[in-house]
C-alpha positions as CSV (number, residue, x, y, z in Angstrom):
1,X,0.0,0.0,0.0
2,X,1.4,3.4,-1.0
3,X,0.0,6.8,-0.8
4,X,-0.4,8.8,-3.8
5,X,-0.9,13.1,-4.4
6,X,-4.3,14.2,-6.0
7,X,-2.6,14.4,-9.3
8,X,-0.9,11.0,-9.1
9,X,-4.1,9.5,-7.9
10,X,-6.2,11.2,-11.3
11,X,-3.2,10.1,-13.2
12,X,-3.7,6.8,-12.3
13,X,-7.2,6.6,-11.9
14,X,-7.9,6.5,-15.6
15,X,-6.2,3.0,-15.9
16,X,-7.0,1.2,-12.4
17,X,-10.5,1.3,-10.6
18,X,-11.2,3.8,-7.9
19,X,-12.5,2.7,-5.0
20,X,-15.2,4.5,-2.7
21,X,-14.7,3.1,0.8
22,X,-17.0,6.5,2.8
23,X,-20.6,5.9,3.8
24,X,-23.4,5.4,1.3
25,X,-24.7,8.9,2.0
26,X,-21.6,10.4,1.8
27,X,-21.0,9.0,-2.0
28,X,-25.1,9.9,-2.8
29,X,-23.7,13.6,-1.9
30,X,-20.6,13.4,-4.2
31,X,-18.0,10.9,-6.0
32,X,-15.4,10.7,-8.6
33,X,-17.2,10.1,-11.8
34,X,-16.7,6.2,-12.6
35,X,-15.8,5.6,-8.6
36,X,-17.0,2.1,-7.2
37,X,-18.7,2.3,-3.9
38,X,-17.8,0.1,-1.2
39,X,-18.7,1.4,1.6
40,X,-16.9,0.1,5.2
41,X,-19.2,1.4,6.9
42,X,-23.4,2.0,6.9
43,X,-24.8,5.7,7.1
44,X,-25.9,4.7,10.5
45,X,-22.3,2.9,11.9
46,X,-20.8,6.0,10.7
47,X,-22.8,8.1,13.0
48,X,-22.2,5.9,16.0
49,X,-18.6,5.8,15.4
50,X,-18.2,9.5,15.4
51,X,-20.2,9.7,18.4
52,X,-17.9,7.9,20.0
53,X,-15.4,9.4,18.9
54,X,-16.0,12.9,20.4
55,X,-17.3,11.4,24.0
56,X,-15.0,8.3,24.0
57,X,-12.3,9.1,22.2
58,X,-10.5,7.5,19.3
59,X,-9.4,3.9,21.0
60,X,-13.2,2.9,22.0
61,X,-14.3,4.6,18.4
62,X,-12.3,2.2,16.5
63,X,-13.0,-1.2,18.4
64,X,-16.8,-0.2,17.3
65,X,-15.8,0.1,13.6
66,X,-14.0,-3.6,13.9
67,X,-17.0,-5.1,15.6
68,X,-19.0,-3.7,12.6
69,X,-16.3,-5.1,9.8
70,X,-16.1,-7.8,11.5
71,X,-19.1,-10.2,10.4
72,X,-19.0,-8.7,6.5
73,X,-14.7,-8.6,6.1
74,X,-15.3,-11.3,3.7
75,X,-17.8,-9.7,1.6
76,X,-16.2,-6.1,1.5
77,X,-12.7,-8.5,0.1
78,X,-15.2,-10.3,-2.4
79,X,-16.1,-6.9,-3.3
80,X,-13.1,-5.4,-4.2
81,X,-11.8,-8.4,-6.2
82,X,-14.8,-8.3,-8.8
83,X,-13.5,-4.9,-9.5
84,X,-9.7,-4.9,-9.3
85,X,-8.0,-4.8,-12.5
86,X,-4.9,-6.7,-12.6
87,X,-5.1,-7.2,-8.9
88,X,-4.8,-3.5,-8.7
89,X,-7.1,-0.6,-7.1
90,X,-7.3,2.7,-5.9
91,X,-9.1,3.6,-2.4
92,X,-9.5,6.9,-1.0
93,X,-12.4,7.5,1.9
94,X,-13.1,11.4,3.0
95,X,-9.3,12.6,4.2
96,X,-7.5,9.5,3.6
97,X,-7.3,8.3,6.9
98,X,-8.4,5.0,8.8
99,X,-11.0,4.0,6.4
100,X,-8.9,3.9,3.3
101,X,-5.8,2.4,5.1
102,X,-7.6,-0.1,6.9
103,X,-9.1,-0.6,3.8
104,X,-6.2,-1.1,1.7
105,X,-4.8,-3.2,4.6
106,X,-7.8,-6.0,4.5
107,X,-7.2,-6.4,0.9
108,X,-4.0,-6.7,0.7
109,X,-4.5,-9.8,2.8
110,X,-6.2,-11.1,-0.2
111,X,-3.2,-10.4,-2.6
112,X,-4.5,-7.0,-3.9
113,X,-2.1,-4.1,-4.2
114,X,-3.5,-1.0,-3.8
115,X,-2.8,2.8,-3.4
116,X,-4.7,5.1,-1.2
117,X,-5.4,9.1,-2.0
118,X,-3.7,11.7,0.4
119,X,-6.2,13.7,2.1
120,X,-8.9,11.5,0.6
121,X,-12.1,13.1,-1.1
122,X,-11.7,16.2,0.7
123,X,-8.3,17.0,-1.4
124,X,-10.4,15.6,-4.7
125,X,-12.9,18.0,-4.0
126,X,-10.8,21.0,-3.1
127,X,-8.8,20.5,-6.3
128,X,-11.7,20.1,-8.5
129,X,-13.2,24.0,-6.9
130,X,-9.8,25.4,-7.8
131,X,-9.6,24.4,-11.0
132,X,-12.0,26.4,-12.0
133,X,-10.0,29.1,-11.3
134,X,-7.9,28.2,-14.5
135,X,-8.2,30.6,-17.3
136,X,-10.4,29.2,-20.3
137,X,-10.7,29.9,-23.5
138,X,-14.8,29.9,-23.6
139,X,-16.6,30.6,-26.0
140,X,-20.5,30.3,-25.7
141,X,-23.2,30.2,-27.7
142,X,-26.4,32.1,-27.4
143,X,-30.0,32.7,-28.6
144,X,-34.4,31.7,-27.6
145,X,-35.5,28.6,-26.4
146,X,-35.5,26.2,-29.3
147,X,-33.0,27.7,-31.6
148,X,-30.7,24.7,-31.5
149,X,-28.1,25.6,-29.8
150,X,-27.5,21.8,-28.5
151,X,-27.8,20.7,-31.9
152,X,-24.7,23.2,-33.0
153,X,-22.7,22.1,-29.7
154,X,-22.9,18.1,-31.1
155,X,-21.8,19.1,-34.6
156,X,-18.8,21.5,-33.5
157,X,-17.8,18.1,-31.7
158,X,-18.2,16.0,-34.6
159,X,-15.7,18.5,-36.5
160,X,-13.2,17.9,-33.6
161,X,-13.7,21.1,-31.5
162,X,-13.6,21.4,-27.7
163,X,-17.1,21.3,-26.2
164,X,-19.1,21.0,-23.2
165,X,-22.2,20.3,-22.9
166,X,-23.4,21.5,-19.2
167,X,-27.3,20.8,-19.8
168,X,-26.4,16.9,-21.2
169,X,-24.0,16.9,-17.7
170,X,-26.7,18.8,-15.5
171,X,-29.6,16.5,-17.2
172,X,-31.4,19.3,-17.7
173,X,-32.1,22.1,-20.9
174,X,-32.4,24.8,-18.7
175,X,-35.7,26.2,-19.1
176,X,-39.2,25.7,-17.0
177,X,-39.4,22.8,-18.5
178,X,-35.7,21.5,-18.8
179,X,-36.5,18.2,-16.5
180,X,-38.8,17.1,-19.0
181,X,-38.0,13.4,-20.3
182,X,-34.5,14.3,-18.5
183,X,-32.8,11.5,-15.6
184,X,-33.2,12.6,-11.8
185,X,-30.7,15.6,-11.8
186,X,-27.1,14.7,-10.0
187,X,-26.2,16.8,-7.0
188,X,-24.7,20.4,-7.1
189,X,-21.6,18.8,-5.8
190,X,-21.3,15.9,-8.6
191,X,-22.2,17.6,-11.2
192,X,-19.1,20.2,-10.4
193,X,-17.1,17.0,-10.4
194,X,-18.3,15.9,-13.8
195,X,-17.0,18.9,-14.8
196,X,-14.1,19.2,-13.6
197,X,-13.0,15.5,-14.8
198,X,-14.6,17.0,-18.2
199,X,-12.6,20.0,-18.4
200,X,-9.0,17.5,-17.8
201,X,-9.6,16.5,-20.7
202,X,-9.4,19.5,-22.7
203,X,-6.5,21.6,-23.7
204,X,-7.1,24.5,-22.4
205,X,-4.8,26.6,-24.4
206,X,-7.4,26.0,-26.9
207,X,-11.2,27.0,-27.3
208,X,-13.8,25.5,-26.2
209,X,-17.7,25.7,-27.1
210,X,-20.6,25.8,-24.3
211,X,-24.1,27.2,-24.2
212,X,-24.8,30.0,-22.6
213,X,-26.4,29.4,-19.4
214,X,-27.3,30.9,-15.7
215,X,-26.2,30.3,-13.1
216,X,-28.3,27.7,-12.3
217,X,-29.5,24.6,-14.5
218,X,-32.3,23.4,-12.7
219,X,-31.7,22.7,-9.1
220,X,-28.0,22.8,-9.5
221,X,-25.5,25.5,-9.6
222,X,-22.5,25.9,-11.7
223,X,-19.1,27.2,-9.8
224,X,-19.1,30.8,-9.4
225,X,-15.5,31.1,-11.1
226,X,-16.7,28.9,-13.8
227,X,-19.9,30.6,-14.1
228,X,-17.9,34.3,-14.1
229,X,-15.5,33.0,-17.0
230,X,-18.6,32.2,-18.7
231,X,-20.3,35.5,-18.6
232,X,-16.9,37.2,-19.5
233,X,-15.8,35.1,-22.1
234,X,-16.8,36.1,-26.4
235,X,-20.7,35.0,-27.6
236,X,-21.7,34.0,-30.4
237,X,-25.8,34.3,-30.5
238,X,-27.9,32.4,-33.2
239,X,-31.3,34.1,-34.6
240,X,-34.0,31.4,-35.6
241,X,-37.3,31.9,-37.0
242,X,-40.1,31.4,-34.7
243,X,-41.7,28.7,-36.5
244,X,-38.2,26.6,-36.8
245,X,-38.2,27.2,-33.2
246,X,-41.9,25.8,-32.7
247,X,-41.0,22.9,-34.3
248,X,-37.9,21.9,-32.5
249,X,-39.9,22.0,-29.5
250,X,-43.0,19.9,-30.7
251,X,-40.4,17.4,-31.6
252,X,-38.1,17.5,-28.5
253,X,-41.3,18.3,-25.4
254,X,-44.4,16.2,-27.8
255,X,-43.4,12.8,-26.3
256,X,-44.0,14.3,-22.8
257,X,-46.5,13.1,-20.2
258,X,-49.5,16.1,-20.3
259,X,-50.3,16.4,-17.2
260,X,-46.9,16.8,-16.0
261,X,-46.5,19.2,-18.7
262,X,-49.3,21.0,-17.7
263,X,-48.1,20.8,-13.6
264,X,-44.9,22.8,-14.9
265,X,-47.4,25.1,-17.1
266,X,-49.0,26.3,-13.7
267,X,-45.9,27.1,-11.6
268,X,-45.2,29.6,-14.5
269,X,-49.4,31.1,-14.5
270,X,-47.9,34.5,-12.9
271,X,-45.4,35.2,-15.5
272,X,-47.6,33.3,-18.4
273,X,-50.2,35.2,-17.6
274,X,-53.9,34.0,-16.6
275,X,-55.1,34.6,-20.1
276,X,-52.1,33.2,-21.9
277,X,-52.1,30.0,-19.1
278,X,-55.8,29.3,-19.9
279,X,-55.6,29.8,-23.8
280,X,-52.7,27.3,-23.3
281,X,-54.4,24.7,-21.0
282,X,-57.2,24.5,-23.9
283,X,-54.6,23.7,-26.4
284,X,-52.7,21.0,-24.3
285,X,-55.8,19.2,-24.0
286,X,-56.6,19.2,-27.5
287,X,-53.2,18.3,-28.3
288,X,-52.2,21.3,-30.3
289,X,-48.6,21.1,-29.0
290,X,-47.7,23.8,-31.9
291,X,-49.8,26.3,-30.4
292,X,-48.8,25.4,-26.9
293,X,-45.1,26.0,-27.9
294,X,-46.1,28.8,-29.5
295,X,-47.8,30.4,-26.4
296,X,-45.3,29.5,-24.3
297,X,-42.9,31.0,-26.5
298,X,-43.8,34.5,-25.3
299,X,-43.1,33.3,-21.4
């Protein structure tokens, strides 16, 4: 067992599996993207072992963990060997301390070497909020709901430039009715790591394309230095007709469940407008999806 720095341990991680060794609740809340979770301890041991910690101190603390180990060691070892490639892993728990070594220690009973993260998550997570502090060179692309602007990000890719695509990483389009047909939006927290294991990949010497957005996609938030470099950095805005716009929309919102369409319709009634809402309603329930879109349009 060795212990590697936050840049080794990326390095690294790209050719031998990371493993997850904090609390279930704790990996919900945040992970390295592609990280395996095998927790040592449950959401509720944790909470007794810290407990005990502060009014017993350390010694009585761990002899609670090993009595909770104790009866699954043979599972968490299974565990780890589905996943180890080449009888190799990397562990890290929250600051790369007993959980990780202990970890790495039970394994390596079993044969498999492994190498722990220094400072565990907490490091992971306090180099990811940094990086955004790098200079970028954004570029992003603006314009009304429907214009396509997703569409232009995917071919720019296919032609081999630099983009990201922070809606298809929040799994959300950004509007009132962005969650539409999306998956269950990640955490604030994960989604800044998907970005920041994103944005390694990208030279950043060079452009790179995103889509103008808020500062908020949904229910989560993009990192304020990220965000600021967004809003500073050169725009390039598309104009589409109206009607091209109505139709991207029928196509991309017309598979959607009505009534939960027409759930979101009435969160916006205030700024819709009673009279627009109502006109709107009529037209959802007749299925006129084109004249819904096009009501809409003026929200």
């Amino acid at each position: 067992m060795g212990a590697l720095t936050i840049e080794e341990f990326l390095a690294r991680s790209h050719e031998e599996p990371v493993l997850d060794v904090r609390a279930p609740a704790e990996f919900l809340q945040g992970h390295l993207p592609g990280a395996v979770s095998i927790p040592l301890f449950t959401n509720d041991e944790r909470a007794v072992i810290g407990t005990l910690y502060v009014q017993q101190g350390r010694k009585n603390a761990m002899k609670a963990g090993l009595d909770f180990i104790g009866p699954r060691m043979r599972s968490i070892v299974e565990s780890a060997e589905q996943v180890a490639r080449d009888g190799r892993v990397l562990v890290h728990c929250w600051r790369g301390g007993m959980r990780s070594a202990n970890f790495a220690q039970f394994i390596g009973m079993d044969g498999i070497r492994s190498h722990v993260l220094k400072g565990g998550y907490k490091t992971y997570r306090q180099a990811a909020l940094e990086s955004f502090q790098q200079p970028l060179q954004l570029i992003s692309i603006t314009g009304c709901t429907g214009s396509g602007k997703s569409e232009v990000l995917r071919e720019l890719a296919r032609q081999g430039e630099q983009v990201v695509d922070l809606e298809q990483l929040a799994h959300h389009k950004g509007s009132a009715f962005g969650g539409l047909l999306q998956p269950p939006q990640p955490t604030t927290e994960q989604f800044q790591n998907d970005l920041f294991e994103q944005l390694l990949t990208l030279d950043p010497t060079r452009r790179i394309w995103v889509e103008d957005e808020s500062i908020a996609i949904g229910k989560i938030f993009l990192p304020p230095d990220f965000w600021k470099q967004l809003h500073a950095s050169p725009m390039v805005r598309m104009e589409v007709p109206k009607e091209v716009r109505i139709n991207r929309l029928v196509e991309e919102y017309g598979p959607s469940d009505r009534q939960e369409f027409l759930i979101i319709m009435q969160k916006i009634t205030k700024k819709l407008g009673g009279q627009n809402f109502n006109e709107a309603s009529e037209r959802l329930a007749r299925n006129d999806m084109s004249g819904v879109i096009d009501i809409l349009l003026t929200y």
